[in-house]
C-alpha positions as a Markdown table, in Angstrom:
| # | Residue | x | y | z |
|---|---|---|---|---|
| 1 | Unk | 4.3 | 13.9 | 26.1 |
| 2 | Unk | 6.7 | 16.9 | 24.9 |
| 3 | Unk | 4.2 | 19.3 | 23.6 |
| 4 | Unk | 6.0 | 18.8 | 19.8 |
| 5 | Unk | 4.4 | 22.6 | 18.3 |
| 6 | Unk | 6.2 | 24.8 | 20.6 |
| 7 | Unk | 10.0 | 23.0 | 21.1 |
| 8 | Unk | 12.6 | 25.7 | 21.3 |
| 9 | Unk | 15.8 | 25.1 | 19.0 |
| 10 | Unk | 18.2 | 27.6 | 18.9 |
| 11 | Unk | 19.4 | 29.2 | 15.7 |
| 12 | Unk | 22.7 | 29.0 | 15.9 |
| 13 | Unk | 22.7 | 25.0 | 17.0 |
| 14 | Unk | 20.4 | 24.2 | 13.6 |
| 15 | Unk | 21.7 | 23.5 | 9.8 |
| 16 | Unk | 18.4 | 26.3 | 8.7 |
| 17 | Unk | 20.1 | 28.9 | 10.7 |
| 18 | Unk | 20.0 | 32.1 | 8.1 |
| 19 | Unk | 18.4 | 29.8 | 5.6 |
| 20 | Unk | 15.2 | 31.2 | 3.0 |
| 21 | Unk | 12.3 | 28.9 | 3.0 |
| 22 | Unk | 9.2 | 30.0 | 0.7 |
| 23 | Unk | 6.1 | 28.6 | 1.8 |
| 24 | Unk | 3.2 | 29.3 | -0.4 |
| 25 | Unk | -0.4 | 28.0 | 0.2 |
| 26 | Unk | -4.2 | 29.5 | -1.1 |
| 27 | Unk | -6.3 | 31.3 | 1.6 |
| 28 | Unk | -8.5 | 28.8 | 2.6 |
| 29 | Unk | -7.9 | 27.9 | 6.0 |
| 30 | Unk | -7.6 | 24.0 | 4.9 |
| 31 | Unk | -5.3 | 25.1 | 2.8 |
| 32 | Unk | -3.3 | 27.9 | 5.9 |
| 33 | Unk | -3.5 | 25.8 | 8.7 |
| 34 | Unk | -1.3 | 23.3 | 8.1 |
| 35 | Unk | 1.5 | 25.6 | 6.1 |
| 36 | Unk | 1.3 | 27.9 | 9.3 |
| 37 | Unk | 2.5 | 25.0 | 11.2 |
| 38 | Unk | 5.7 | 24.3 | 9.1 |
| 39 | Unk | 6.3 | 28.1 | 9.1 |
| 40 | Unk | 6.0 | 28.0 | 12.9 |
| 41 | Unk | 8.6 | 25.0 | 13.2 |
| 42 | Unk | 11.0 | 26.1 | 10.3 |
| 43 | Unk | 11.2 | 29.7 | 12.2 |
| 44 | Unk | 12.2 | 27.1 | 15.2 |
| 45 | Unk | 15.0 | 25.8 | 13.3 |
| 46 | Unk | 16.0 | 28.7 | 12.6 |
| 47 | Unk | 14.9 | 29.9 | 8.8 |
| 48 | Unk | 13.5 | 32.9 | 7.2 |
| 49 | Unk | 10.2 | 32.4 | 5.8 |
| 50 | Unk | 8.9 | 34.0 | 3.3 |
| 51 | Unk | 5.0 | 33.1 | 2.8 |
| 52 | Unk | 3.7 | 33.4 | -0.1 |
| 53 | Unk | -0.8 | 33.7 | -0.7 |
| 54 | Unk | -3.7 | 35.4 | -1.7 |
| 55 | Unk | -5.3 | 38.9 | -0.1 |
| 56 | Unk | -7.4 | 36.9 | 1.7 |
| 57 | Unk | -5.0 | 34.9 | 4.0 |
| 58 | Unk | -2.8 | 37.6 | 5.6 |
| 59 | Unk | -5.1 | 37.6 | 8.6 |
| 60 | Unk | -3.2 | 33.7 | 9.3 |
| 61 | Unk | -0.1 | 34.8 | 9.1 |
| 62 | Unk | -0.8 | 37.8 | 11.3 |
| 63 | Unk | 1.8 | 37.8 | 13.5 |
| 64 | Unk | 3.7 | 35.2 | 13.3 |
| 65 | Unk | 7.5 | 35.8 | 13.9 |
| 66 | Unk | 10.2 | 35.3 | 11.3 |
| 67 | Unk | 7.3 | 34.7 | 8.6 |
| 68 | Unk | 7.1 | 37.7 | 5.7 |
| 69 | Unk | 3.7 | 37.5 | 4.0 |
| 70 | Unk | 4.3 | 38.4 | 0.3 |
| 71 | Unk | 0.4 | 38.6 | -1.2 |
| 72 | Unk | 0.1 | 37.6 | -4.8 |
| 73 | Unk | -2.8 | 38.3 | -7.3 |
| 74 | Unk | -4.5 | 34.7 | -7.8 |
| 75 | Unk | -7.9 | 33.3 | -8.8 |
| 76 | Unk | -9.2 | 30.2 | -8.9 |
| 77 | Unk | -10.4 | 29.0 | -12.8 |
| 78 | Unk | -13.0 | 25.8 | -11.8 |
| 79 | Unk | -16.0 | 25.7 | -12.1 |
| 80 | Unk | -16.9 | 28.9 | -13.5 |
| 81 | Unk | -17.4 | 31.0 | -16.5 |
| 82 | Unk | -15.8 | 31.8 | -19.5 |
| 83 | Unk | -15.6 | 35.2 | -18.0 |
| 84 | Unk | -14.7 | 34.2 | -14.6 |
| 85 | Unk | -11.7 | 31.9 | -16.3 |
| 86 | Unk | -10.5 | 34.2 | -18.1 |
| 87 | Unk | -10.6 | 36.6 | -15.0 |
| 88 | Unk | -8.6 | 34.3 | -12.9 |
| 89 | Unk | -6.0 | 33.3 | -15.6 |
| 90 | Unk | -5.4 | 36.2 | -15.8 |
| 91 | Unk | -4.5 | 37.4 | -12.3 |
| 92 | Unk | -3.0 | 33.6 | -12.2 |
| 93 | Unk | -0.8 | 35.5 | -14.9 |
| 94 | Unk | 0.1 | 38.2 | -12.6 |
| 95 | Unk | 0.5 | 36.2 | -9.5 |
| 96 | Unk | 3.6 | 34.6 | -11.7 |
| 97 | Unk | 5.4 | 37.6 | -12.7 |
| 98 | Unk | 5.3 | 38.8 | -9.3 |
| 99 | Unk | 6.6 | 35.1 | -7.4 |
| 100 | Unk | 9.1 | 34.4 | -10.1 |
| 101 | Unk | 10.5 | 37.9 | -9.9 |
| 102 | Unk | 10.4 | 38.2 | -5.8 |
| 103 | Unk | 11.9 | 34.4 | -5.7 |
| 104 | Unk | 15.0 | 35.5 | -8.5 |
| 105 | Unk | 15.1 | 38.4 | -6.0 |
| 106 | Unk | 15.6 | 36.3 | -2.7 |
| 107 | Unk | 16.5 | 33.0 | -3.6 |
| 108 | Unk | 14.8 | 30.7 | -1.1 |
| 109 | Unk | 16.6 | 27.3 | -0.2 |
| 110 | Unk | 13.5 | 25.7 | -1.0 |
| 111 | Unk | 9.6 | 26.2 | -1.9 |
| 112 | Unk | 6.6 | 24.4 | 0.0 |
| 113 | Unk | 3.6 | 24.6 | -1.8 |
| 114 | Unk | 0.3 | 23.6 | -0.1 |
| 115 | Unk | -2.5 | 23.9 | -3.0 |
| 116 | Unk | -4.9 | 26.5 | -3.5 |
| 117 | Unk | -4.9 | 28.2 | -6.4 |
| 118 | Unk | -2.4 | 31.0 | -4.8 |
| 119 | Unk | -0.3 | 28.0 | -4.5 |
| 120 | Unk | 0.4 | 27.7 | -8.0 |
| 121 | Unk | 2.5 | 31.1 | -9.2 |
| 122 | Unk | 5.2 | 30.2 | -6.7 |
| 123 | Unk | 5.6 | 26.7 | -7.2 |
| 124 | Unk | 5.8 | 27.2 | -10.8 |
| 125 | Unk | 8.4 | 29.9 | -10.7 |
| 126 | Unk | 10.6 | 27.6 | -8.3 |
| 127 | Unk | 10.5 | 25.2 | -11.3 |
| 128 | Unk | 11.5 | 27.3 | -13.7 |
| 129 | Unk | 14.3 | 28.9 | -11.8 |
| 130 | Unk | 15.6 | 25.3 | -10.5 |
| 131 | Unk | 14.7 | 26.2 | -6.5 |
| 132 | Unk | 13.6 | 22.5 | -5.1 |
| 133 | Unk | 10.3 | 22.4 | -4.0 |
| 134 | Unk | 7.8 | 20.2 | -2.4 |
| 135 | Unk | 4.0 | 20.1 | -2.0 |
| 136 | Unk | 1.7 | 19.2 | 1.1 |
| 137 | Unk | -1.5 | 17.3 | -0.1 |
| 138 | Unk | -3.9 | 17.8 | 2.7 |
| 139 | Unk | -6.6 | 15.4 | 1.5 |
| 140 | Unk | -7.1 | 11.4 | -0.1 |
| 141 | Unk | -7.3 | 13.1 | -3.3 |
| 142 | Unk | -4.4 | 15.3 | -4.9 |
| 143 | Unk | -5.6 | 18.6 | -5.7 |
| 144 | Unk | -6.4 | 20.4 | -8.6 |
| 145 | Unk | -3.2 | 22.4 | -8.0 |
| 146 | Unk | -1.3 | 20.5 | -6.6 |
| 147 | Unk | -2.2 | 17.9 | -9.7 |
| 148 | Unk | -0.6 | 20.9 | -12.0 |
| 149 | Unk | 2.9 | 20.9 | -10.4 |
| 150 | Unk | 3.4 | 17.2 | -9.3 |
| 151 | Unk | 5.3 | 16.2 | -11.7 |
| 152 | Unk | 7.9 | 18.4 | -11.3 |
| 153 | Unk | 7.7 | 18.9 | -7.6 |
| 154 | Unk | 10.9 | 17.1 | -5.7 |
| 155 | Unk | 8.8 | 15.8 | -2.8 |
| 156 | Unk | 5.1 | 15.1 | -2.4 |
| 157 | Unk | 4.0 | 15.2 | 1.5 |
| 158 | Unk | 0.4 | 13.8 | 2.4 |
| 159 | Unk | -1.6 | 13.6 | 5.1 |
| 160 | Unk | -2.7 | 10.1 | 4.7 |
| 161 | Unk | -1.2 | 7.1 | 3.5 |
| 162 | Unk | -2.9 | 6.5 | 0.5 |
| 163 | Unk | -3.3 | 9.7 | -2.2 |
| 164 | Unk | -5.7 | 9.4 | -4.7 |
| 165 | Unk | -4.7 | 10.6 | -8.2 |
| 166 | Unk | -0.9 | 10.8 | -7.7 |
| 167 | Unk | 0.2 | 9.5 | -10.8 |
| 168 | Unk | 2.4 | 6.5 | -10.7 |
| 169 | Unk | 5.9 | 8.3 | -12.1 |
| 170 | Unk | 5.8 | 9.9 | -8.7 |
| 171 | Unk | 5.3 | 7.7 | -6.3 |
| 172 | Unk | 8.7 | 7.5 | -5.6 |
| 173 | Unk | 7.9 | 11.2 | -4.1 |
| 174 | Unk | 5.5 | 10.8 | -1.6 |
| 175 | Unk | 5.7 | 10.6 | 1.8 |
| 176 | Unk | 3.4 | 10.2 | 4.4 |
| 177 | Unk | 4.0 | 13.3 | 7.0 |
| 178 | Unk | 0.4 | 13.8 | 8.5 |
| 179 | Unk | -1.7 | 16.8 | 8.4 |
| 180 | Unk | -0.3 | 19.4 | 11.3 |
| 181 | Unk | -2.7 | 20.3 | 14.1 |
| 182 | Unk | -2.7 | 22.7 | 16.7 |
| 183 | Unk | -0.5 | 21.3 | 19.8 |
| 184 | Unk | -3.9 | 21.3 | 21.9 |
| 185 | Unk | -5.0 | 18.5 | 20.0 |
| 186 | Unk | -1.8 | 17.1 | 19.1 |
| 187 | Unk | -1.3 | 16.9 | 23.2 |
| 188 | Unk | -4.0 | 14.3 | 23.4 |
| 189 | Unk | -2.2 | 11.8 | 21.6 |
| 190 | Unk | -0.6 | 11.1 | 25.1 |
| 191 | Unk | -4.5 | 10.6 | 26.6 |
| 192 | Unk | -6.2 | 7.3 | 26.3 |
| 193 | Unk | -9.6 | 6.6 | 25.0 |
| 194 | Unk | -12.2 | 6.0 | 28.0 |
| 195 | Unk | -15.5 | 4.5 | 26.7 |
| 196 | Unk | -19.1 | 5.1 | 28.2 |
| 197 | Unk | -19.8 | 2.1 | 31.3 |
| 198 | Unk | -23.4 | 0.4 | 31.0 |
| 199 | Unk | -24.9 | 2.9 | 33.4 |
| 200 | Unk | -22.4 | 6.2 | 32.9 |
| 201 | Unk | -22.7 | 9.6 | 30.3 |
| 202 | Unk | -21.9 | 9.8 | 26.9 |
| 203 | Unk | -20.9 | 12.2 | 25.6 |
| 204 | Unk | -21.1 | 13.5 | 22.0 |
| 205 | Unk | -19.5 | 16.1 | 20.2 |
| 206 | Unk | -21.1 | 17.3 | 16.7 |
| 207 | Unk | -19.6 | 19.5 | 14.1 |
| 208 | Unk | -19.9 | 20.5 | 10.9 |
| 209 | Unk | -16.8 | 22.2 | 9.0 |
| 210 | Unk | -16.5 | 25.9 | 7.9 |
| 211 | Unk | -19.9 | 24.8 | 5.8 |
| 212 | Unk | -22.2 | 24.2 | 9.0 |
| 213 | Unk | -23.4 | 20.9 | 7.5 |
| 214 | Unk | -27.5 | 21.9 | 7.7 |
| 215 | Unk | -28.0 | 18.3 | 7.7 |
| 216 | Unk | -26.4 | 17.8 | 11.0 |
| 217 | Unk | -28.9 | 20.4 | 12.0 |
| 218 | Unk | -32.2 | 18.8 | 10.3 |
| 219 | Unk | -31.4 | 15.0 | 11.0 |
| 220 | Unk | -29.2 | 14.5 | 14.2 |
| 221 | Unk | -31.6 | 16.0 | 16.9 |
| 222 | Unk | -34.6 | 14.1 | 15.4 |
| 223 | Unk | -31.8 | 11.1 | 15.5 |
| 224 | Unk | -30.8 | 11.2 | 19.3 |
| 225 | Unk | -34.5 | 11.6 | 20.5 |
| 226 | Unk | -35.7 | 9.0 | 18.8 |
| 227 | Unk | -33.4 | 6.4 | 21.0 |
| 228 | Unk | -34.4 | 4.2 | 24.0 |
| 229 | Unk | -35.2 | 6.5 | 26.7 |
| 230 | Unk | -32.6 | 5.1 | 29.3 |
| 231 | Unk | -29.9 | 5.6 | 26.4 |
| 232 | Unk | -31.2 | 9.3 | 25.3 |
| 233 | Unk | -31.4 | 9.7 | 29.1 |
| 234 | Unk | -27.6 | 9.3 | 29.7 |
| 235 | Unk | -26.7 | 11.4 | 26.6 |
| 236 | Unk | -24.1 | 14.8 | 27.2 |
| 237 | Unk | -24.2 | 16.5 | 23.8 |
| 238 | Unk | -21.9 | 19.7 | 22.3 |
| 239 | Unk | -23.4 | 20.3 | 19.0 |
| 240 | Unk | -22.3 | 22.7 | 16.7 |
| 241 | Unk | -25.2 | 24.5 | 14.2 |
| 242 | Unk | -25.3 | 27.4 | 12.0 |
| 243 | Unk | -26.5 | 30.7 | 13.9 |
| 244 | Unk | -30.0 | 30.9 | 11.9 |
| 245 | Unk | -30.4 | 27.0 | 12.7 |
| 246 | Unk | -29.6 | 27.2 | 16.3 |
| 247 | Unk | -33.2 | 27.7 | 17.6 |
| 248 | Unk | -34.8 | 25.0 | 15.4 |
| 249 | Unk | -31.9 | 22.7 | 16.5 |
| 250 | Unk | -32.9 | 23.8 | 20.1 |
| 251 | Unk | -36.9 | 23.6 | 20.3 |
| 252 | Unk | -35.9 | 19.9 | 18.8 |
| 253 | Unk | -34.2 | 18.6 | 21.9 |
| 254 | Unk | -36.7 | 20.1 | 23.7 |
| 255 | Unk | -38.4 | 17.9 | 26.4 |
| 256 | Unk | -36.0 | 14.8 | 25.4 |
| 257 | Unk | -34.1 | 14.4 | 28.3 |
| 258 | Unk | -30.9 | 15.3 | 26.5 |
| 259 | Unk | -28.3 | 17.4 | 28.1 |
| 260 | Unk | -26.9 | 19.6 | 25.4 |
| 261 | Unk | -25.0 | 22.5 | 24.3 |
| 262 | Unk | -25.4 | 24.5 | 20.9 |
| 263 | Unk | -23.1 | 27.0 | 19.6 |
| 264 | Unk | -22.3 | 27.8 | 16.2 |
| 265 | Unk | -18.6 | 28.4 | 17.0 |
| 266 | Unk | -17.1 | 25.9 | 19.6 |
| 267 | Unk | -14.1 | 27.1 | 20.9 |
| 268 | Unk | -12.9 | 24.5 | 23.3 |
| 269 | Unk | -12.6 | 21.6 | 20.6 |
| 270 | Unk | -9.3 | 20.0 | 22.4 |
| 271 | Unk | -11.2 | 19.6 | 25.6 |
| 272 | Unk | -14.8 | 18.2 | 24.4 |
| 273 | Unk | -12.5 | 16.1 | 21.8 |
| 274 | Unk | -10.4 | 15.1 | 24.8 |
| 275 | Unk | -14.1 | 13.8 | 27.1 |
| 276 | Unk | -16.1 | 12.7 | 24.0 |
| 277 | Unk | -17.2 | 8.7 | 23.3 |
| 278 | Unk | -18.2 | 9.5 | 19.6 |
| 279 | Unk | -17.5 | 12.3 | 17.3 |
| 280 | Unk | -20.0 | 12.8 | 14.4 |
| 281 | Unk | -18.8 | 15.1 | 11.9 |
| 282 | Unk | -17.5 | 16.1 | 8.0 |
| 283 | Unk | -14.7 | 14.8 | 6.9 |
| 284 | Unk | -12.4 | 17.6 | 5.8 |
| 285 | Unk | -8.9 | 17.1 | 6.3 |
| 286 | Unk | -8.4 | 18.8 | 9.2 |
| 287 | Unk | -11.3 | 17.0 | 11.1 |
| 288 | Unk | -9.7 | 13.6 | 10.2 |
| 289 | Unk | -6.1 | 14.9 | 11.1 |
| 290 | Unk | -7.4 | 16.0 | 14.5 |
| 291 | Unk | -9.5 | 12.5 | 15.4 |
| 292 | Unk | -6.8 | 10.3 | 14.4 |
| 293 | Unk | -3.6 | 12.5 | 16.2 |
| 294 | Unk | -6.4 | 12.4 | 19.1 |
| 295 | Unk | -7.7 | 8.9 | 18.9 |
| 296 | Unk | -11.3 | 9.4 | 18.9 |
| 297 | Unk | -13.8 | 7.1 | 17.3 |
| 298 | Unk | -16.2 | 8.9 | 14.8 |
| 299 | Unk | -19.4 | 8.3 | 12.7 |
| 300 | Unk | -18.0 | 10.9 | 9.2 |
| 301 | Unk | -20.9 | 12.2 | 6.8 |
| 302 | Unk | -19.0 | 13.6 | 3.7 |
| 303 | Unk | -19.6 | 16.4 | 2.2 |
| 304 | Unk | -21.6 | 15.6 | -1.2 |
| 305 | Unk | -19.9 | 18.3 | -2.9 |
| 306 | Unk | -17.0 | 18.3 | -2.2 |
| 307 | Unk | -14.2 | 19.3 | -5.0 |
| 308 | Unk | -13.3 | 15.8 | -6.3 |
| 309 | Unk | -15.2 | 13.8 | -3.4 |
| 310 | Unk | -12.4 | 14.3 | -1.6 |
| 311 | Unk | -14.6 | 13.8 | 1.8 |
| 312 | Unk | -15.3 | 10.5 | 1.2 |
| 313 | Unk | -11.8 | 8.9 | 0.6 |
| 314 | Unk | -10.6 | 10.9 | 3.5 |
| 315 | Unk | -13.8 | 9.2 | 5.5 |
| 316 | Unk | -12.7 | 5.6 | 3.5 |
| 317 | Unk | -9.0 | 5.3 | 4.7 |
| 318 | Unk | -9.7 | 6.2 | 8.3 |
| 319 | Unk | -12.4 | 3.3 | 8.4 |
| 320 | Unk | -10.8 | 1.1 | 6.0 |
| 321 | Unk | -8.4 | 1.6 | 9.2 |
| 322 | Unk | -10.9 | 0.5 | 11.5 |
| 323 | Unk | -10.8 | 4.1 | 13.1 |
| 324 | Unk | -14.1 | 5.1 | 12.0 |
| 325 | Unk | -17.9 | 4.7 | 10.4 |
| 326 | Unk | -18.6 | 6.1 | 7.0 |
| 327 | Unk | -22.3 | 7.2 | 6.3 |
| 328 | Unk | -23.0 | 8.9 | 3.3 |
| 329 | Unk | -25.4 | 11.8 | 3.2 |
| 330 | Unk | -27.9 | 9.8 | 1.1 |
| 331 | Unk | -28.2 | 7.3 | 3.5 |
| 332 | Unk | -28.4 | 9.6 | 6.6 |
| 333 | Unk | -32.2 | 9.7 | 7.4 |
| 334 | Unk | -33.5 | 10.0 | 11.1 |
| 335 | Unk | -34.7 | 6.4 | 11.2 |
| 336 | Unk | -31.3 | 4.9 | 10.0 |
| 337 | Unk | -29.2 | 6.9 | 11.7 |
| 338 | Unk | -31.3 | 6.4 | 15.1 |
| 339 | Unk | -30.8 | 2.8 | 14.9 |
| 340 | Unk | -27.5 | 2.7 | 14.0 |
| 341 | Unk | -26.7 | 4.6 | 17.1 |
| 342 | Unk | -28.2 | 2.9 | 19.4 |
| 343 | Unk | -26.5 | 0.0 | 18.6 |
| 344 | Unk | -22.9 | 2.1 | 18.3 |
| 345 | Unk | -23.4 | 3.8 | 21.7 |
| 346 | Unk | -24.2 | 0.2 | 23.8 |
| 347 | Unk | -20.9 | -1.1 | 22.3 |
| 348 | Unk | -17.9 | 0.2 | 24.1 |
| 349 | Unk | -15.7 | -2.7 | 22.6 |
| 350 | Unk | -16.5 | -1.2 | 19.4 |
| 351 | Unk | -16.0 | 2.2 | 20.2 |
| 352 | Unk | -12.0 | 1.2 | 21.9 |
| 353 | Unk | -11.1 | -0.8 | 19.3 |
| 354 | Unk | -12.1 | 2.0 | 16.7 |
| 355 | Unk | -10.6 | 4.8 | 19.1 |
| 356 | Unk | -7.2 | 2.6 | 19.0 |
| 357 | Unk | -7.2 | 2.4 | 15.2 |
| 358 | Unk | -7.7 | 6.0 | 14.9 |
| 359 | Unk | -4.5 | 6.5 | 17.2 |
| 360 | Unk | -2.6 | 4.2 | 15.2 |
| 361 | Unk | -3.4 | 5.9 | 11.8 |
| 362 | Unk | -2.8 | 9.5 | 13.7 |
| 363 | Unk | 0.2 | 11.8 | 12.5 |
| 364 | Unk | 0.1 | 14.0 | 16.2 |
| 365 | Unk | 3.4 | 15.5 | 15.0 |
| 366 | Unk | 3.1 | 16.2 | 11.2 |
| 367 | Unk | 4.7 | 19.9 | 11.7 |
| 368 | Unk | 7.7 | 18.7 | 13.0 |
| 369 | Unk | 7.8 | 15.6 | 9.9 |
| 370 | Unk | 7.1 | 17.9 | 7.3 |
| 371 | Unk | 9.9 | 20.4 | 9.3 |
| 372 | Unk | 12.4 | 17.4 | 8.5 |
| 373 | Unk | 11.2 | 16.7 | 4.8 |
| 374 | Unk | 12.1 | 20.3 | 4.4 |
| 375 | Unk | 16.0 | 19.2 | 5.4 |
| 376 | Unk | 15.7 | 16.0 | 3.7 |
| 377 | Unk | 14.7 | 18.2 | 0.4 |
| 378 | Unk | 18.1 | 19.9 | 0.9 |
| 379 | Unk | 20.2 | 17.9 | 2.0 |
| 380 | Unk | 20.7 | 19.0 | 5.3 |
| 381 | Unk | 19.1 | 15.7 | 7.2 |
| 382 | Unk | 21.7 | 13.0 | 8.4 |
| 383 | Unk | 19.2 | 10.9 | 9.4 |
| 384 | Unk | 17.3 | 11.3 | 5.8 |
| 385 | Unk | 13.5 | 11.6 | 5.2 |
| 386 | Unk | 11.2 | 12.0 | 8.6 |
| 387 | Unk | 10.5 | 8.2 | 8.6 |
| 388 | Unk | 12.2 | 5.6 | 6.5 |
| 389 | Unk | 8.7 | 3.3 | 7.0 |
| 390 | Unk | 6.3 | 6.2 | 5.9 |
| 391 | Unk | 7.6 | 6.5 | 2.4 |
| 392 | Unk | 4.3 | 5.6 | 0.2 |
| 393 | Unk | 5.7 | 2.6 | -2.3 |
| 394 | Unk | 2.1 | 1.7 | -2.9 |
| 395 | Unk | 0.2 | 2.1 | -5.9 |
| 396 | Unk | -1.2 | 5.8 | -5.4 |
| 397 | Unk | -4.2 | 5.3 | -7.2 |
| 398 | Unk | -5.4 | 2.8 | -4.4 |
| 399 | Unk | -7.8 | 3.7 | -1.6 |
């Protein structure tokens, strides 16, 4: 398989050669990752970028070539007090005057927005001054910001098939792109899923998000030693665990026969993603992007809190696809969860047919999709939008 994040494409042989994009996103990493991949392939093609954030994401755009970060003041107004509104609406304010102003300046072909409040003070200004722009809806559910400049956007990318709370005046808009993943993981779309024998390892990989996920921590060792010896026996575990929970996790698996490995920062993902029979994990959007462009099976705890739920419809559509098990926090106790693997793990059928519907849902390429939107947008792609057959005509509030 070409490795799709790092084709070369000359300048001078592209329609974006000495073109402006403007990408603006908020400085989560959620939010950065996958608008650092579009930067990375529109610099490909042959564009200027300028990128558009908060003080807090310059570190992801450290770097990069042909991408000039342009920080904004911005401040998120949910969920917080009178005070801390007025705070951000203010700097939300600011943030304006200073994208609307730099945009008049430069004149961008076209703004990307990928939510985040530091989102909002360029996508804005490209409406008032007439520049197209699009939006990138990581989740199942359209962001708050992303929700404030919908209506006027031009083109509405998301990274699953079904968006929650895209109202149904633009559904013409949205397209179905994918989430964009780094190329190690994209690369494994080309790998095929090889499920535990009767007798063999299996082999587990557990993580929990940017947040940890404690209860990964407090339930899932007490889980795993609870099963049938000969199955605990066989069991190859990578867990990930918050530093001050890593020696509680430990003293857990103690004596259990388990082989496992605890970190709180696992830093070859592609390869343990690449040997694992069952992830267990959160469902953020960039966990779900990576096991369906991967083709992994996975057991998906969302996060309770999340903004909107927006962990469990990511967790619904993938098994609604057949890719994946939903288990909601409330419902994941040691004695539940214990049974229900040992079940899962002494059904490989299960576990292939699940690992092919993940594949099939899977968007390994979504840099280079969003990359052709961005033509598309101006007029620039012969062919048209990325894919003809990925343009969402169902009812958006569906999931």
């Amino acid at each position: 398989m070409t490795d799709i994040q790092n084709i070369e494409v000359s300048p001078m042989e592209h329609p974006l050669a000495g073109q402006v994009i403007a990408l603006t996103s908020g400085g989560t990493g959620g939010h950065m990752f996958p608008a650092v991949a579009l930067a990375r392939a529109l610099v490909r093609r042959g564009a200027h970028v300028l990128f558009f954030t908060d003080a807090r994401a310059s570190r992801y755009t450290e770097g990069v070539e042909g991408v000039e970060t342009i920080i904004l003041p911005a401040g998120g107004i949910a969920g917080k007090g009178l005070k801390g509104r007025l705070t951000g609406a203010l700097r939300l304010g600011l943030g304006t005057m200073k994208a609307r102003a730099l945009l008049k300046k430069s004149r961008p072909a076209a703004v990307i927005g990928f939510g985040g409040y530091a989102s909002i003070p360029a996508t804005l200004s490209a409406k008032w001054l007439g520049i197209p722009f699009a939006i990138h809806e990581q989740n199942a559910v359209l962001g708050r910001a992303n929700r404030m400049v919908a209506g006027a956007a031009h083109r509405i990318a998301t990274s699953f098939p079904t968006v929650k709370l895209v109202a149904p005046n633009d559904a013409a808009k949205v397209i179905w792109t994918g989430n964009p993943i780094r190329h190690e993981v994209a690369a494994l779309a080309s790998t095929e899923y090889d499920a535990p024998t009767s007798e063999g390892p299996v082999r587990l990989l557990i993580t929990g998000g940017s947040q940890g996920a404690r209860v990964l921590s407090e339930i899932l060792p007490a889980a795993l030693v609870a099963l049938p010896r000969d199955l605990r026996n066989r069991l190859i575990v990578t867990q990930q665990a918050r530093e001050e929970d890593l020696e509680a996790v430990r003293k857990t698996y103690e004596g259990s026969g388990i082989d496992v490995t605890l970190a709180s920062f696992i830093d070859d993902i592609p390869e343990r993603l690449r040997d694992c029979h069952l992830v267990i994990a959160r469902s953020g959007a960039s966990t779900v992007a990576e096991l369906t462009a991967a083709g992994r099976p996975a057991l998906l705890v969302p996060l309770p809190s999340a903004i909107d739920d927006h962990q469990r419809f990511n967790a619904q559509q993938v098994e609604e696809a057949g890719g994946a098990w939903l288990m909601s926090q409330d419902r994941f106790t040691i004695e539940i969860l214990s049974e229900r693997l040992t079940k899962l793990l002494q059904n490989p059928a299960a576990l292939t047919r699940a690992a092919k519907a993940a594949k099939a849902t899977g968007r390994p390429n979504a840099a280079e999709r969003l990359a052709d939107m961005v033509l598309d947008l101006l007029g620039l792609n012969p062919a048209g939008s990325p894919d003809n057959d990925n343009m969402t005509k169902k009812d958006p509030q569906k999931v």
